[in-house]
N, C-alpha and C positions, 0 to 999 in steps of 0.2 A: 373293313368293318362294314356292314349291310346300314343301306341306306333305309335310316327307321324316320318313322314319320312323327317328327315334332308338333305339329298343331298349332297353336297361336301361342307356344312357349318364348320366351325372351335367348336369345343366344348366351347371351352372358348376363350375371347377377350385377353388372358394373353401369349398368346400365341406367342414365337420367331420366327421371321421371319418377310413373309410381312404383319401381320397382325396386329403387336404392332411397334409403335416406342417409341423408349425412350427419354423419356422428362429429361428437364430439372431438373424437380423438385422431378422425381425420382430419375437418378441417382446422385443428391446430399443429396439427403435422406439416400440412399443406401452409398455414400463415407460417412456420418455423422457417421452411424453406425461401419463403417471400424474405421474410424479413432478414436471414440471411442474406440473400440477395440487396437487399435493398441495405443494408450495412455494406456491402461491398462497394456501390455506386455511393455510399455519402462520404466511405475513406476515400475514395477518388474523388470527391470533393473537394475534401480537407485539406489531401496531398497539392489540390488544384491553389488554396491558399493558401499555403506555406510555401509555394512555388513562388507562388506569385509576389511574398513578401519578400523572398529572396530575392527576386529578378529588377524592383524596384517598386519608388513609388505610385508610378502609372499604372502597372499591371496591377498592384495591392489596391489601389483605390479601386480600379474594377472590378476586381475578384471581391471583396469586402463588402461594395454596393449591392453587387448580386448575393452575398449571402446575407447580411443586414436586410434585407429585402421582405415584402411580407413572404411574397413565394419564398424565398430562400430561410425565413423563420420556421416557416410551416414545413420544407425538409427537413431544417433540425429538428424541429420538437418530434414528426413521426421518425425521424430517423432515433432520435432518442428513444422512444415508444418501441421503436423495434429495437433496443439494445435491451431494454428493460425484458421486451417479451422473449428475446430469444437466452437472456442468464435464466429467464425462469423455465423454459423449454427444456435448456442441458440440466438444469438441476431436476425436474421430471424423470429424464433419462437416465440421471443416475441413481436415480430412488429407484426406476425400471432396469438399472444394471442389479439393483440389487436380493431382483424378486419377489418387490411387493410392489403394489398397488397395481396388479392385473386385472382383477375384478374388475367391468364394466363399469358397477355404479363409481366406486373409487377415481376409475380411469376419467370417467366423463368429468363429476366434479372437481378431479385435480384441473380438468380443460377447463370450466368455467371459473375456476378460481385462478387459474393463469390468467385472464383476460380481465379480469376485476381488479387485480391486484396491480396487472399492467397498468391500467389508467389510471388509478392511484399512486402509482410510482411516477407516472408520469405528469400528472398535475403537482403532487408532492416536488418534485425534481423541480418545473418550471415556476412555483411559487416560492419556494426556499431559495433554492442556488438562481 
């Protein structure tokens, strides 16, 4: 291929700054995958206190202390936050299995009404139960 002369073009459209703005629909894709994540380290948690209640009363008072903890509140409650945002994510995608809501404007506001609803589920969750 001849080496053609680009100019002050950008290499790629991927590009930060003023080149790329971030949608909607990426970065709730991108928070999907976090919270994912971050569900996987709180059930490693959990398994760390059922362990621990198993093993005896030493270890459960320990593991207990740390999760009663303000830190250890504030893992569950976003770890909760992210349980809430990542059922509303797969239920996106199945509404996206089933060939609607591709439209942008649709797309976007299903993303900000995910995020809304999250914190709502999630205060709801922590006020009630």
């Amino acid at each position: 291929m001849p080496d053609l002369p680009r100019g002050d073009r950008p290499l790629s459209p991927f590009m930060i700054g003023p080149y790329y703005r971030p949608q909607w629909t990426s970065m709730t894709s991108i928070a999907n995958r976090a919270a994912a994540v971050a569900l996987t380290l709180a059930a490693f948690l959990c398994v760390w206190w059922f362990a621990a209640l198993a093993r005896g009363e030493g270890a459960y008072n320990v593991a207990n202390g740390i999760i009663t903890s303000f830190i250890g509140d504030l893992v569950m409650f976003f770890s909760m936050a992210a349980l809430w945002y990542h059922l509303l994510a797969g239920i996106r995608h199945l509404i996206w299995d089933t060939g609607r809501m591709f439209e942008v404007e649709h797309a976007e506001r299903f993303g900000q009404m995910m995020v809304i609803v999250t914190v709502l589920l999630a205060i709801f969750t922590v006020v009630v139960v």
